[in-house]
C-alpha positions as CSV (number, residue, x, y, z in Angstrom):
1,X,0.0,0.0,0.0
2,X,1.2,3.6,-0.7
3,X,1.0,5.1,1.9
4,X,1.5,9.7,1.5
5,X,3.5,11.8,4.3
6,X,1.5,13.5,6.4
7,X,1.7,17.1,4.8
8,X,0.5,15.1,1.6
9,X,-2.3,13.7,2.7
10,X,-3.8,17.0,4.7
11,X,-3.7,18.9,1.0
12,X,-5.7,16.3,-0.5
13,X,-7.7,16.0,2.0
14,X,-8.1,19.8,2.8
15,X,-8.7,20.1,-1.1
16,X,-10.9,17.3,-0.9
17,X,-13.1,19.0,1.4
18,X,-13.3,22.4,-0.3
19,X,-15.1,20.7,-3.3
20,X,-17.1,18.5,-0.9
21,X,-20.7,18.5,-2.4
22,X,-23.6,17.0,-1.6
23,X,-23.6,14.9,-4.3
24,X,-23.1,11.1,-2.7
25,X,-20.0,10.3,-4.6
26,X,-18.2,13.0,-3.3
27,X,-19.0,12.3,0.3
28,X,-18.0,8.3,-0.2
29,X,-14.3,10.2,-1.8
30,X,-14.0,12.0,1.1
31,X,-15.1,9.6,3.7
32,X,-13.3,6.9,1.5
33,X,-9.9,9.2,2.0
34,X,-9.9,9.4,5.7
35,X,-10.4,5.8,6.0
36,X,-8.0,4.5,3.9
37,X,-5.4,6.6,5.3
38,X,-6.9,6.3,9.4
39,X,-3.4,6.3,10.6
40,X,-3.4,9.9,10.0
41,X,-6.9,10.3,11.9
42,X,-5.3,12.9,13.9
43,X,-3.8,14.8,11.2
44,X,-7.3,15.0,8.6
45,X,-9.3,15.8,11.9
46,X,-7.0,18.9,12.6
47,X,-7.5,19.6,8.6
48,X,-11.3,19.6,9.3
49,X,-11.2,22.0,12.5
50,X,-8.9,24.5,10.5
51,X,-11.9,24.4,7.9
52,X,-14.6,25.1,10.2
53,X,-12.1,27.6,12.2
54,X,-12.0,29.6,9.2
55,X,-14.7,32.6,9.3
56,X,-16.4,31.4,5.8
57,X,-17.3,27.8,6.3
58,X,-18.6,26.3,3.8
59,X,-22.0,24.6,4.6
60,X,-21.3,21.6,2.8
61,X,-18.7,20.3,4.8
62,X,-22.1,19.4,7.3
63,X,-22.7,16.8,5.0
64,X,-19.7,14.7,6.6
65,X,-21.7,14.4,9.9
């Protein structure tokens, strides 16, 4: 398995997020990525409070929870 370095995987991940939709497909991508790469839970979750930190918060990103 390939596994990307940490600073990697939060730009995917981060850019992953800013197109989330609420399209299904893009939800299983995104859910999908943070699975397959769970070692790095604390990483992506730090990449998901820096989005919701930020003062324009994209409603979408509701659609993960």
């Amino acid at each position: 398995m390939d596994e990307i370095d940490p600073f990697e995987a939060r730009l995917l991940f981060g850019n992953q997020l800013d197109n989330l939709t609420g399209a299904q497909p893009t939800i299983e991508r995104v859910s999908g990525f943070a699975i397959k790469h769970a070692s790095m839970a604390d990483n992506l979750l730090d990449c998901i409070l820096e989005k919701l930190d930020k003062p324009q918060v994209p409603p979408r990103i509701n659609l993960l929870f």
